[in-house]
C-alpha positions as CSV (number, residue, x, y, z in Angstrom):
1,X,114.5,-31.2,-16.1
2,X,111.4,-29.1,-16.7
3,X,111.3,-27.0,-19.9
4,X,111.4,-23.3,-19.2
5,X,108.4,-20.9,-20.6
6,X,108.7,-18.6,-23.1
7,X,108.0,-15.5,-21.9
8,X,107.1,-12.3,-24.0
9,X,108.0,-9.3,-22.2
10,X,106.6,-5.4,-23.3
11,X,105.1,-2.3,-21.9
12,X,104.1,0.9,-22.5
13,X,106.6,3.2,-20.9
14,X,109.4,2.4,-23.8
15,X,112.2,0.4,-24.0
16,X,114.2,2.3,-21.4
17,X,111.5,2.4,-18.8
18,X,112.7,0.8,-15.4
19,X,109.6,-1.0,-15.1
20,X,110.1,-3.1,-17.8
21,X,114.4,-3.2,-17.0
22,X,112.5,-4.8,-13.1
23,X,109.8,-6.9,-15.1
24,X,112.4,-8.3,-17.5
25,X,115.0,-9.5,-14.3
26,X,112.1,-11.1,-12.2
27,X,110.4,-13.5,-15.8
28,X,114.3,-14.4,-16.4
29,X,114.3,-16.1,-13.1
30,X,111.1,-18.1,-14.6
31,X,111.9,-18.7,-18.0
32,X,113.4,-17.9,-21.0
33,X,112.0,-13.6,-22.1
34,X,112.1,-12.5,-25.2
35,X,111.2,-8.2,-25.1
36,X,109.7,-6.5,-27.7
37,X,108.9,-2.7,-26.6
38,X,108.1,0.8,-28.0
39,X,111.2,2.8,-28.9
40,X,109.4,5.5,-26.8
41,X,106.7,6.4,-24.3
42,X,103.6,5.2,-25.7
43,X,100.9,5.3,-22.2
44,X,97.6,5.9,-22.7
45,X,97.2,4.8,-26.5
46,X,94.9,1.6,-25.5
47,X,95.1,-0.9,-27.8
48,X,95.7,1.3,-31.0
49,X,97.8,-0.4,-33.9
50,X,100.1,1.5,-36.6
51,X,98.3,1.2,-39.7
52,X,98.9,4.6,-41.6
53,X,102.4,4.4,-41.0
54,X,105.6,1.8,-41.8
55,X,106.8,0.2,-38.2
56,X,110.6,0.1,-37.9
57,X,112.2,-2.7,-35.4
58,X,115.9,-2.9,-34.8
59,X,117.6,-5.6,-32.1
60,X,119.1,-3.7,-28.9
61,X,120.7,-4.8,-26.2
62,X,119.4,-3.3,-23.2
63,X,118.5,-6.3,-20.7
64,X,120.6,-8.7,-20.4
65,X,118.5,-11.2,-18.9
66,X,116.4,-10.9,-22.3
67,X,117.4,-14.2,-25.1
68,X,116.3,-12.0,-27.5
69,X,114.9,-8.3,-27.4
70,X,113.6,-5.7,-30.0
71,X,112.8,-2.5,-29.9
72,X,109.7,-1.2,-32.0
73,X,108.5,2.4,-33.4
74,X,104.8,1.4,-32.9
75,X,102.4,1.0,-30.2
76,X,102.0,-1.8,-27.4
77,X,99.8,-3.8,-28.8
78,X,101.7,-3.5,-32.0
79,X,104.8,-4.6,-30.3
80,X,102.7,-7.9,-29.6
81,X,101.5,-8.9,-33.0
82,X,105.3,-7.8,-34.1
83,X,106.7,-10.2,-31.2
84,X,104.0,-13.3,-31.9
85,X,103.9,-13.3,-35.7
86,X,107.1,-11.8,-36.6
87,X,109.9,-12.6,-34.0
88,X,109.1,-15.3,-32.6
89,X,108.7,-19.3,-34.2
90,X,106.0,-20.5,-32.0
91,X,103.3,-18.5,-29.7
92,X,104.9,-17.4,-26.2
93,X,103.6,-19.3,-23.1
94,X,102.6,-15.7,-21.9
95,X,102.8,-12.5,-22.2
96,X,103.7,-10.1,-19.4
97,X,103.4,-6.0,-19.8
98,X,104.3,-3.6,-17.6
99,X,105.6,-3.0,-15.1
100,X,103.3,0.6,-15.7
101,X,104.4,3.4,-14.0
102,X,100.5,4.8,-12.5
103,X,97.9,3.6,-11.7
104,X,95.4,1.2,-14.3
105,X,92.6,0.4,-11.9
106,X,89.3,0.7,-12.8
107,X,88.5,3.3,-15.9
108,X,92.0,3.3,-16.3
109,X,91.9,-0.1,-18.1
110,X,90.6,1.7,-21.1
111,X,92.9,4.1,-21.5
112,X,96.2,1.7,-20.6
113,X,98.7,0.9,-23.5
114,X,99.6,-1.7,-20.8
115,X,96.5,-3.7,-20.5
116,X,96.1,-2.8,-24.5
117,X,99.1,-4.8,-24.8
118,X,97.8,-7.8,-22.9
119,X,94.3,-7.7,-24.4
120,X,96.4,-8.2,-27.7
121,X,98.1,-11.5,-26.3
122,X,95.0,-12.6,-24.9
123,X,93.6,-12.6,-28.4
124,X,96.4,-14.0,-30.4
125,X,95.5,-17.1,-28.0
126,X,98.4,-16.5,-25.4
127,X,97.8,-15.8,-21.4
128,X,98.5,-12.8,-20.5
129,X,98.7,-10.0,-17.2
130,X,99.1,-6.4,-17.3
131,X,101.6,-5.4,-13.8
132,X,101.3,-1.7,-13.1
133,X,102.2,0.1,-9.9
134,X,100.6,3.9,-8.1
135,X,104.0,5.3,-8.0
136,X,104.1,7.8,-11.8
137,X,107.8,8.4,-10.8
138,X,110.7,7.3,-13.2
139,X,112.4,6.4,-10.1
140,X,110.0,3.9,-8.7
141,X,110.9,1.5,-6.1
142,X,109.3,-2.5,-7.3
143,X,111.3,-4.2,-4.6
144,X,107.9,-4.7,-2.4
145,X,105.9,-6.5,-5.2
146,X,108.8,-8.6,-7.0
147,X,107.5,-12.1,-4.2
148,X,104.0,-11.4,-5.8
149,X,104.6,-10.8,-9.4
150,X,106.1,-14.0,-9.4
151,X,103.7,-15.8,-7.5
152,X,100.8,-14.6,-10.1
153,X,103.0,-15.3,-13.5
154,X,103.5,-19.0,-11.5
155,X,99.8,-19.1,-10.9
156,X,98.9,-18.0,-14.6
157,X,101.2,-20.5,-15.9
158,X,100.0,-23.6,-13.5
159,X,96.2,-22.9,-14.2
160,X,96.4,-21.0,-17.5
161,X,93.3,-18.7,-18.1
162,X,90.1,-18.8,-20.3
163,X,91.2,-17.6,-23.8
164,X,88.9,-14.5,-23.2
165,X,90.5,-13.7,-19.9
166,X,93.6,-11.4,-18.9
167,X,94.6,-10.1,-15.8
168,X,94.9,-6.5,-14.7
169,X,97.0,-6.2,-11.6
170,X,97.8,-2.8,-9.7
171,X,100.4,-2.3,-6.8
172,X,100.2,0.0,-4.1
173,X,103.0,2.7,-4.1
174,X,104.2,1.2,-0.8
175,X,104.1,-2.0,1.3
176,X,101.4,-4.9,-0.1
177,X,99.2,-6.4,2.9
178,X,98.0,-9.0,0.3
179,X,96.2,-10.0,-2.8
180,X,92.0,-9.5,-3.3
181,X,90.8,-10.6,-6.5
182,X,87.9,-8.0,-7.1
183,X,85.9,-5.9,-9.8
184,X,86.6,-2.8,-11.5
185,X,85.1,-0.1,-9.7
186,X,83.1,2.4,-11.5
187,X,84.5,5.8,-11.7
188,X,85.2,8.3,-14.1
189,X,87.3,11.3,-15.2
190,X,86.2,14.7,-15.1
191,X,88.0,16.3,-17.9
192,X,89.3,20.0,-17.8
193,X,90.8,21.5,-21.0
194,X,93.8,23.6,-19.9
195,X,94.2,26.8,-23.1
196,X,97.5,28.4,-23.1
197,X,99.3,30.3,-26.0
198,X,102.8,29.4,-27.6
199,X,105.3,31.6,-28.4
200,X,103.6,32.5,-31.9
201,X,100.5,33.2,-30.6
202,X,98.3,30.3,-30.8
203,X,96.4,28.4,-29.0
204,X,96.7,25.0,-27.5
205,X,95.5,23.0,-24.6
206,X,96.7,20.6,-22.2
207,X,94.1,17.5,-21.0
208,X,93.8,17.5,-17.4
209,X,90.8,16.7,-15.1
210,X,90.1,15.2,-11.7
211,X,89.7,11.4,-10.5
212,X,86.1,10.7,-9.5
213,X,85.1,7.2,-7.8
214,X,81.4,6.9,-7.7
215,X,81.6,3.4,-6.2
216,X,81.4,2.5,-2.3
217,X,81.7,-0.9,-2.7
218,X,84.6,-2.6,-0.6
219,X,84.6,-5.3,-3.8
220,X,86.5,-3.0,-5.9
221,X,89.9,-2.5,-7.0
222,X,90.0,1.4,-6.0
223,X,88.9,-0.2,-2.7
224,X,91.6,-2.7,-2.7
225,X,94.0,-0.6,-3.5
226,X,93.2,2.6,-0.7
227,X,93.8,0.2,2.2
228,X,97.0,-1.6,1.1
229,X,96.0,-4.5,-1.0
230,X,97.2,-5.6,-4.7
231,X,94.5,-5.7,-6.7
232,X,93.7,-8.5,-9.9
233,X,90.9,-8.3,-11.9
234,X,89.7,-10.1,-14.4
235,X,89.0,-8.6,-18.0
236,X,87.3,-10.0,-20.8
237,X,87.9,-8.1,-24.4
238,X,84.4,-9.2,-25.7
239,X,82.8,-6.1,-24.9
240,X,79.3,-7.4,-25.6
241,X,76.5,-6.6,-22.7
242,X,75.0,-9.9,-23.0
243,X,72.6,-9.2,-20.2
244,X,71.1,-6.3,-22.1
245,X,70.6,-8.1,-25.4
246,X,67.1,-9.5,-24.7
247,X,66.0,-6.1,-23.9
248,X,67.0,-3.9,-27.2
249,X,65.7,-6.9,-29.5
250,X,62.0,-5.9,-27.4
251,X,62.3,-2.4,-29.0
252,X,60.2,-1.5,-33.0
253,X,63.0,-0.6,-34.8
254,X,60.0,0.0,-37.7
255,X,58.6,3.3,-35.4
């Protein structure tokens, strides 16, 4: 009989997020999951690390499809260096985060504690994919994508990935047509500042802004995305621009 993978499980929604509760049932059908999660909310804190701060970790019991599960005051990416060099006694055979409530497509990625979280595994040498879904509400409904979120984790096991490759993989809100493997589109955020004033009388500001996509291409993962399809990309965490080496070294740093 087949040994069964060990499967790190986290996100960024907190340890109570239904995401993860759906994420955690569909990787116990393929091997053995380990959790380690934020106590709380942590979205949009990237691949941040608690440095200026002691991390506290306790055992809990929430999922109980999880061998073992842990529940961390520190970010996502922190709850995979605590689950890799810490909890567990050898490395995972990958790491799956999510399942995000929102979208991570495109500019996104930057911002995403999810795909921070799996940009960690990827460089403590373990495979790794980042499952988010359009659909912000608590309530979400996953049953649509569980068929393909196995299908990936089966395919990332089989053929494993370069070890400067992870996946970022977003789910329409609705019914899934298929799968395009495609780019990041480029877009952008334009931010608005909203001022308001508390009780006391002073001032404070809420981030908001609107969603602008300033690519056409039907090679994207906005594009994949708008008419129906999952979307995987590719992501590489050296952030060199090798192509645009050769040109800085032309300019006289000596003017």
């Amino acid at each position: 009989m087949a040994k069964r993978p060990l499967i790190l499980v986290t996100n960024d929604d907190g340890i109570n997020a239904p995401g993860l509760k759906y994420l955690v049932n569909i990787m116990s059908i393929i091997g053995d999951v380990v959790v380690v999660a934020p106590d709380s909310p942590k979205s949009a804190t990237s691949h941040s690390i608690t440095i200026n701060s002691p991390l506290y970790a306790s055992r809990c019991y929430i999922h109980t499809n999880a061998k073992l599960e842990y529940q961390l005051s520190g970010t996502p990416a922190d709850c995979v260096k605590f689950g890799v060099n810490e909890i567990l006694e050898k490395k995972p055979d990958i790491c799956v985060s999510g399942i995000n409530h929102g979208s991570n497509s495109s500019v996104n990625v930057l911002y995403s504690g999810t795909v921070g979280a799996a940009i960690e595994a990827g460089i403590q040498g373990v495979p790794a994919i980042g499952f988010s879904i359009l659909d912000y509400d608590w309530n979400a409904k996953f049953g649509h994508i569980k068929k393909l979120i196995k299908s990936i984790t089966h395919s990332v096991l089989k053929n494993r990935l370069p070890s400067d490759i992870v996946l970022n993989v977003n789910f329409p809100k609705s019914k899934v047509k298929g799968v395009k493997v495609c780019r990041q589109a480029n877009t952008h955020w334009e931010e608005k500042f909203c001022k308001r004033e508390n009780p006391m009388g002073k001032e404070y500001y809420w981030l908001t802004g609107d969603f602008i996509n300033n690519d056409k291409s039907n090679e994207t993962d906005e594009y994949a995305l708008k008419k129906g399809y999952a979307s995987i990309v590719p992501i590489k965490f050296d952030l060199t621009a090798k192509d645009y080496i050769h040109k800085i070294k032309k300019w006289n740093f000596n003017d």
